[in-house]
FILO-20517 format. One record per atom (N, C-alpha, C): residue in one letter; x, y, z; atom name; residue number from 1. Coordinates in Angstrom, 2 decimals. Each point is the difference from the previous one (the first is absolute). Layout:
BEGIN
@r = A | px = X | py = Y | pz = Z | a = CA | k = NUM
...
//
This chain:
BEGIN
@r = X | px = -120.84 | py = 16.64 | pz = -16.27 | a = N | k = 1
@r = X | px = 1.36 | py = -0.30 | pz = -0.40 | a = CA | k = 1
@r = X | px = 0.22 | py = 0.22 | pz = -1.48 | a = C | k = 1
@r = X | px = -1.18 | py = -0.32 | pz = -0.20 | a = N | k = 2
@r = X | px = 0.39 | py = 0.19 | pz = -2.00 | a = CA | k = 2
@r = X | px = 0.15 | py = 1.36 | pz = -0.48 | a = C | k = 2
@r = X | px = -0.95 | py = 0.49 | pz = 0.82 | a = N | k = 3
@r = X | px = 0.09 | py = 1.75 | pz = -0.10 | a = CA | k = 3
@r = X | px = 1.14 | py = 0.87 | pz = 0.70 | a = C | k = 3
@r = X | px = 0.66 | py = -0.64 | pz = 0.74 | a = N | k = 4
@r = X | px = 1.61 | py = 0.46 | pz = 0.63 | a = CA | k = 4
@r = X | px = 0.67 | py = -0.47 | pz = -1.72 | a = C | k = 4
@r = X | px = 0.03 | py = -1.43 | pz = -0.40 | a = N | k = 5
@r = X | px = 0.49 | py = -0.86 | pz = -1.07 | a = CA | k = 5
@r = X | px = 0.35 | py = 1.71 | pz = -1.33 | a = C | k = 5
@r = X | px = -0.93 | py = 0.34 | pz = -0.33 | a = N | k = 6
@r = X | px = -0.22 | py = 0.70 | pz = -0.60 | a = CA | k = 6
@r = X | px = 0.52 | py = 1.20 | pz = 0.13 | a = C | k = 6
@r = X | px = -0.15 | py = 0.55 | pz = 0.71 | a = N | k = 7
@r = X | px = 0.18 | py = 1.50 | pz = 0.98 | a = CA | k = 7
@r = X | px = 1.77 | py = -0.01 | pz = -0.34 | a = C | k = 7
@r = X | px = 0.29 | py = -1.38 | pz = 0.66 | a = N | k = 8
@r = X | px = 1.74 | py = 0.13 | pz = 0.11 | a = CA | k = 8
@r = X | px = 0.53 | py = 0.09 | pz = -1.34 | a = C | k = 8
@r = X | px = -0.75 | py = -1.37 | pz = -0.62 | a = N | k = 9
@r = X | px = 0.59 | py = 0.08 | pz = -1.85 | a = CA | k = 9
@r = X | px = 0.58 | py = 1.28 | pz = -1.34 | a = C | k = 9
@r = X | px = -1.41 | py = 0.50 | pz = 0.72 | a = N | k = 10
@r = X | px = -0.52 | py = 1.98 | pz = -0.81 | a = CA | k = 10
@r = X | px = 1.28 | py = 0.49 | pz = 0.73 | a = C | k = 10
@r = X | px = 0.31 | py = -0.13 | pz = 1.10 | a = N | k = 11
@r = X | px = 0.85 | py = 1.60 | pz = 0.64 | a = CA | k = 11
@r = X | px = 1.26 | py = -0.75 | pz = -0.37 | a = C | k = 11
@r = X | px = 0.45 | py = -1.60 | pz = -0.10 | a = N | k = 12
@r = X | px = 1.01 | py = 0.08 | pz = -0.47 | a = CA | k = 12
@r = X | px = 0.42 | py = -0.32 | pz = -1.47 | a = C | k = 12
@r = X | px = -1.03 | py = 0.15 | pz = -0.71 | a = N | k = 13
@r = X | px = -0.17 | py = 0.55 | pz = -1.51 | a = CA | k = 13
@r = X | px = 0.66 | py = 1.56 | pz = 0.02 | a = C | k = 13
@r = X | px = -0.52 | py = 1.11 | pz = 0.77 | a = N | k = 14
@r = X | px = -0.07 | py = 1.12 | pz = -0.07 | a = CA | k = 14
@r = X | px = 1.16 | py = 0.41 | pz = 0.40 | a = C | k = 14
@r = X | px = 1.22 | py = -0.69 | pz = 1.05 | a = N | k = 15
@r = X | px = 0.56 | py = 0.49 | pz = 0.82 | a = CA | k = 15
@r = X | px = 1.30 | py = -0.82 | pz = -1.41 | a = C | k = 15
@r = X | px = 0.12 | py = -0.83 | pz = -0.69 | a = N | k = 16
@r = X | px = 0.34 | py = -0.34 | pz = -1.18 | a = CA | k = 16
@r = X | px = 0.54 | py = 0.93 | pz = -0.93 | a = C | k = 16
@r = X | px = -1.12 | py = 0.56 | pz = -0.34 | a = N | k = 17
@r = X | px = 0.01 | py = 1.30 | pz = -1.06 | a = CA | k = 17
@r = X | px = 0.77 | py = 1.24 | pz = 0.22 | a = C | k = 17
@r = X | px = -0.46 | py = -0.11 | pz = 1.71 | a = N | k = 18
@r = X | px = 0.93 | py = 1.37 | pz = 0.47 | a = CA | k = 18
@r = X | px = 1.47 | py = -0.42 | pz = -0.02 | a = C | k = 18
@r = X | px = 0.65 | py = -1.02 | pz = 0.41 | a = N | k = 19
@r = X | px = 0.83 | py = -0.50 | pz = -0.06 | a = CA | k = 19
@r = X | px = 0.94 | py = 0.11 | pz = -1.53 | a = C | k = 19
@r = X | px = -1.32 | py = -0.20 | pz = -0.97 | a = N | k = 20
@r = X | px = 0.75 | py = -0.19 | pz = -1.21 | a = CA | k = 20
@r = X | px = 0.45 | py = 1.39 | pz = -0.63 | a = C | k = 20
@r = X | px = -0.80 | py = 1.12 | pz = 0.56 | a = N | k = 21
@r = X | px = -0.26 | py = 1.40 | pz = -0.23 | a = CA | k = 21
@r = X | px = 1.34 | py = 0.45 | pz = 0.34 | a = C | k = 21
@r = X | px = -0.06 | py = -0.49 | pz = 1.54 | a = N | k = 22
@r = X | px = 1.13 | py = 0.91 | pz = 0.65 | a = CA | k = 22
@r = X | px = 1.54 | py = -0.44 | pz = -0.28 | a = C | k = 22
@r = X | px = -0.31 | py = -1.48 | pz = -0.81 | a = N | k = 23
@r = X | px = 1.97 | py = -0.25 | pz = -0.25 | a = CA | k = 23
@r = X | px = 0.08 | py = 0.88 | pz = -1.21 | a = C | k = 23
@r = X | px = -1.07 | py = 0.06 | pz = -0.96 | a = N | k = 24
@r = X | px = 0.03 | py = 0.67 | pz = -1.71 | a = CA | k = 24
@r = X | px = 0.55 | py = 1.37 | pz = 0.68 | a = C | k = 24
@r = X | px = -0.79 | py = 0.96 | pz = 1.01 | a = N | k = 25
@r = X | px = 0.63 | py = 1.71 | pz = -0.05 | a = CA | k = 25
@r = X | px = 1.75 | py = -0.55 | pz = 0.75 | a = C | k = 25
@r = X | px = -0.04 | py = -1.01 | pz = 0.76 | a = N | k = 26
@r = X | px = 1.36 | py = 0.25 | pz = 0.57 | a = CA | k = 26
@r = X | px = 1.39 | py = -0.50 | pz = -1.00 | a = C | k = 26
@r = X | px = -0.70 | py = -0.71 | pz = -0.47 | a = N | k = 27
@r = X | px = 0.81 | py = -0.14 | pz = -1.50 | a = CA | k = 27
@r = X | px = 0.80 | py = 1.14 | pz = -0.73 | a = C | k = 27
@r = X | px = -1.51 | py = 0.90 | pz = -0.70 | a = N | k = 28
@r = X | px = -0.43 | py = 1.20 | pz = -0.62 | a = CA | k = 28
@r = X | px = 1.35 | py = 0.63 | pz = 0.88 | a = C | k = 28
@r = X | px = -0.65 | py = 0.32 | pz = 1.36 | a = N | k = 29
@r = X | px = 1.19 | py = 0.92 | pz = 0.68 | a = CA | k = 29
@r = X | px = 1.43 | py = -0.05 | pz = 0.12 | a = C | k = 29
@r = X | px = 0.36 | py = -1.51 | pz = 0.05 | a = N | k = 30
@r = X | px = 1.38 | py = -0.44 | pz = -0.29 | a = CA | k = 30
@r = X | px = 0.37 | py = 0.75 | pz = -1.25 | a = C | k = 30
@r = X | px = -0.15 | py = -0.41 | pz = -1.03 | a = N | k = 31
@r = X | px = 0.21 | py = 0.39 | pz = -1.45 | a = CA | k = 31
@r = X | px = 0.31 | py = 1.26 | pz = 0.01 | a = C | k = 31
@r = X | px = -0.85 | py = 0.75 | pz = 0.72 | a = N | k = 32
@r = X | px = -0.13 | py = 1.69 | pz = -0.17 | a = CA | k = 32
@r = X | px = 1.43 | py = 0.54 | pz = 0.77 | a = C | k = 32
@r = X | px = 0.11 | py = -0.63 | pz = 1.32 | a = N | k = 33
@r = X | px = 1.21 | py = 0.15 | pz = 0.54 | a = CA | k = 33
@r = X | px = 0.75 | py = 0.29 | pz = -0.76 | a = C | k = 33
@r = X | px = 0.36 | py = -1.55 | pz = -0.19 | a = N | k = 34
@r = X | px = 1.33 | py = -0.54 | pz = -1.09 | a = CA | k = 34
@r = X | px = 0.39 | py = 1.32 | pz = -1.10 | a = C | k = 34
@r = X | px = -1.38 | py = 0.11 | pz = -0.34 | a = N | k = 35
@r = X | px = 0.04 | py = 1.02 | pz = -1.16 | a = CA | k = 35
@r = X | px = 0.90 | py = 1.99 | pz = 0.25 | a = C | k = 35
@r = X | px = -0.37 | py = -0.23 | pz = 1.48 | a = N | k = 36
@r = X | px = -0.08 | py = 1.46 | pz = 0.34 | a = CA | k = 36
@r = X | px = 1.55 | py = -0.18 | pz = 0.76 | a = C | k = 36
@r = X | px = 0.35 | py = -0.72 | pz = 0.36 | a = N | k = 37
@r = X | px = 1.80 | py = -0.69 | pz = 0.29 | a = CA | k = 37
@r = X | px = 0.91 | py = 0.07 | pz = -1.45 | a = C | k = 37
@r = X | px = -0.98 | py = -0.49 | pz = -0.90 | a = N | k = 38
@r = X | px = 0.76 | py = 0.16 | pz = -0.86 | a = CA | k = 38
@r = X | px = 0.59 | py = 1.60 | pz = -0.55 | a = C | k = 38
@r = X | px = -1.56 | py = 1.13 | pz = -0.30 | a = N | k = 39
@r = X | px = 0.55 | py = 1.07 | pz = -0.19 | a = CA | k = 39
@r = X | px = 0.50 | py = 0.64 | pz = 0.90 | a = C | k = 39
@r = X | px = 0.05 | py = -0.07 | pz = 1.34 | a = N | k = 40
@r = X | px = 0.84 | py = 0.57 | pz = 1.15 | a = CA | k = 40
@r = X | px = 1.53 | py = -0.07 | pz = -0.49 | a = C | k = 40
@r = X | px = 0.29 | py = -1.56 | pz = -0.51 | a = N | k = 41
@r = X | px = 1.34 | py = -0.35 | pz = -0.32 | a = CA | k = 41
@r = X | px = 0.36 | py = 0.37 | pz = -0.91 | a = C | k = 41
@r = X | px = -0.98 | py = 0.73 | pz = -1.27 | a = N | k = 42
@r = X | px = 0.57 | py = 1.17 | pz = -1.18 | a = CA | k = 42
@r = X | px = 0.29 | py = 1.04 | pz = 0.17 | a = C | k = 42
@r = X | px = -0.76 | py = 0.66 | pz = 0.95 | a = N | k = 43
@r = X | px = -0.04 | py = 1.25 | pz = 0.11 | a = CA | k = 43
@r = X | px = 1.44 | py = 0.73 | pz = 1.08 | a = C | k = 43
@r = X | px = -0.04 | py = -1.34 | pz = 0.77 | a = N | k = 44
@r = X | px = 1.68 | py = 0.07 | pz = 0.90 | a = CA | k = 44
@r = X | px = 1.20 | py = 0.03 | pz = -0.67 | a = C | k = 44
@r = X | px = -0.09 | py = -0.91 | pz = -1.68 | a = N | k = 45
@r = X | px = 0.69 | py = -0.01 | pz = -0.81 | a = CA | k = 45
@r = X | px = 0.44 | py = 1.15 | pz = -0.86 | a = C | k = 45
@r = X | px = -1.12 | py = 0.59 | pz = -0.14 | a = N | k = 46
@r = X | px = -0.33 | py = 1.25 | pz = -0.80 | a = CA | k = 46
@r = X | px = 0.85 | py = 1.00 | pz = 1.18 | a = C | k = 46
@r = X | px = -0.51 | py = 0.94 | pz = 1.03 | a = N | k = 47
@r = X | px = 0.24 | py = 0.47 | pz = 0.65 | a = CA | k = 47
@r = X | px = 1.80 | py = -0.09 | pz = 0.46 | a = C | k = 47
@r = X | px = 0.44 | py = -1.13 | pz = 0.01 | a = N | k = 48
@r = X | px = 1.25 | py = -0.25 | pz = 0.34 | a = CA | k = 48
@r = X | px = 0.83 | py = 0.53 | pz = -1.35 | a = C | k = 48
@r = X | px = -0.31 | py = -0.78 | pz = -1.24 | a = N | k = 49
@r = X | px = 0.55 | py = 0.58 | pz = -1.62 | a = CA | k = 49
@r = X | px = -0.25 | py = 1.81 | pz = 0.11 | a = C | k = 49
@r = X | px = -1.18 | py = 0.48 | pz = 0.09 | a = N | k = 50
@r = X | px = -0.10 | py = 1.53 | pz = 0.10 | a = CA | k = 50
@r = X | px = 1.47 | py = 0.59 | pz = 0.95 | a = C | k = 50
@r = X | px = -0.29 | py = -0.52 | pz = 1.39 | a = N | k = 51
@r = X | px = 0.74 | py = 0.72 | pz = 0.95 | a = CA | k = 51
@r = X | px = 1.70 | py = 0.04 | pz = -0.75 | a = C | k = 51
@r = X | px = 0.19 | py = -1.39 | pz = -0.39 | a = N | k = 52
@r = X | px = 1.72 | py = 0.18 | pz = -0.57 | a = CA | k = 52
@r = X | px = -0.02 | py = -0.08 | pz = -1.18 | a = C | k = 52
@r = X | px = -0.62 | py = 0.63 | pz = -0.59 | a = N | k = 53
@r = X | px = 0.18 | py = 0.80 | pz = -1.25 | a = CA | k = 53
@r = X | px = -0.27 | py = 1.57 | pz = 0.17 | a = C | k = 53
@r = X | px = -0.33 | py = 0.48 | pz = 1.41 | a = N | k = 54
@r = X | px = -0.25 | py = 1.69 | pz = 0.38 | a = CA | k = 54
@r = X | px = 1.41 | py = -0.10 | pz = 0.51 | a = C | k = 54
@r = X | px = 0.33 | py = -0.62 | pz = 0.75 | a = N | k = 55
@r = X | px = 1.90 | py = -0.27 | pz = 0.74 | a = CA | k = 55
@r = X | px = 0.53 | py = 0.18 | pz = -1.11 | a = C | k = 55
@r = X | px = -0.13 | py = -0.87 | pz = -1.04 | a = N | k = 56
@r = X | px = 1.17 | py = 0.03 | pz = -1.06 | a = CA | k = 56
@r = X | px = -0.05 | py = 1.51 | pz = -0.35 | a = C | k = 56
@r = X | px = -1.27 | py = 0.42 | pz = -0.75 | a = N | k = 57
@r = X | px = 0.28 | py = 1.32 | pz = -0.52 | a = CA | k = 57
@r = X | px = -0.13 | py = 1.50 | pz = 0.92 | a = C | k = 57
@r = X | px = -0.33 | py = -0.51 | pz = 1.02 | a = N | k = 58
@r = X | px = 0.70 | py = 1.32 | pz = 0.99 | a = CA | k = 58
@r = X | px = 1.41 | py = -0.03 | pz = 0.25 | a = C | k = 58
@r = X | px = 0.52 | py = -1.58 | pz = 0.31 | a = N | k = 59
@r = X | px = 1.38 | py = -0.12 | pz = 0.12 | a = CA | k = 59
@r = X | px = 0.85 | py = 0.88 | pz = -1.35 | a = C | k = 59
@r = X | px = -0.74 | py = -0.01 | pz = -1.49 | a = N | k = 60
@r = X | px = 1.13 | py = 0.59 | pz = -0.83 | a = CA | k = 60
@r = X | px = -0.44 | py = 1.15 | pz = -0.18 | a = C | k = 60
@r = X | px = -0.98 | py = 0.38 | pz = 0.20 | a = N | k = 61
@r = X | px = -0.03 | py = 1.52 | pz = -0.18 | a = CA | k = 61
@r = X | px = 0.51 | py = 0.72 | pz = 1.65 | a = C | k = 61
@r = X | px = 0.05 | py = -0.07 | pz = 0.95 | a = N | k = 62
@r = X | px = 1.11 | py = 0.00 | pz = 1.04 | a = CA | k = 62
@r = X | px = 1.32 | py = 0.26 | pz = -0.47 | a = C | k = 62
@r = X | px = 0.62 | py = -1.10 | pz = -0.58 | a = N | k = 63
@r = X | px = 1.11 | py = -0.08 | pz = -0.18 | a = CA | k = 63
@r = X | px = 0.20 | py = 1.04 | pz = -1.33 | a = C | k = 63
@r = X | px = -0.83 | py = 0.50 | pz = -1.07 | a = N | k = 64
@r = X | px = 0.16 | py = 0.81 | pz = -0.92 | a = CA | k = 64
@r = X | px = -0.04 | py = 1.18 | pz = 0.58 | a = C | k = 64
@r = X | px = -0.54 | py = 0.39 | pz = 1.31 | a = N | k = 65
@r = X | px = -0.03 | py = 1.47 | pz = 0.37 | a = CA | k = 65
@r = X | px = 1.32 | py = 0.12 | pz = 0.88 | a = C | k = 65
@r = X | px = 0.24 | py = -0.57 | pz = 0.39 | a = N | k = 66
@r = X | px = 1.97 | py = 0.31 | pz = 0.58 | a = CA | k = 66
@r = X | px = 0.76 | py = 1.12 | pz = -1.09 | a = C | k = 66
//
């Protein structure tokens, strides 16, 4: 029994660590998300400013070739 006592203690020492391991990367991974949401949401920004500012100046050079 003492040697079960033991046996169980160690693996749930070990099973601890993994535990503590695996919230730190899912953390890590949250963050990274967040991070990569964020430049998604610049680059949509960007892309949208480009597109109507090519409208605007096709719209007047259009209208200069009449």
């Amino acid at each position: 029994e003492q040697a079960n006592g033991i046996r169980i203690s160690y693996h749930e020492k070990v099973c601890a660590e993994r535990m503590k391991t695996l919230f730190k990367a899912i953390d890590e991974m949250k963050k990274d998300i967040k991070e990569l949401k964020t430049n998604m949401d610049r680059g949509k920004g960007a892309a949208a400013i480009l597109i109507l500012i090519g409208g605007l100046i096709g719209s007047i050079l259009y209208y200069f070739q009449k």
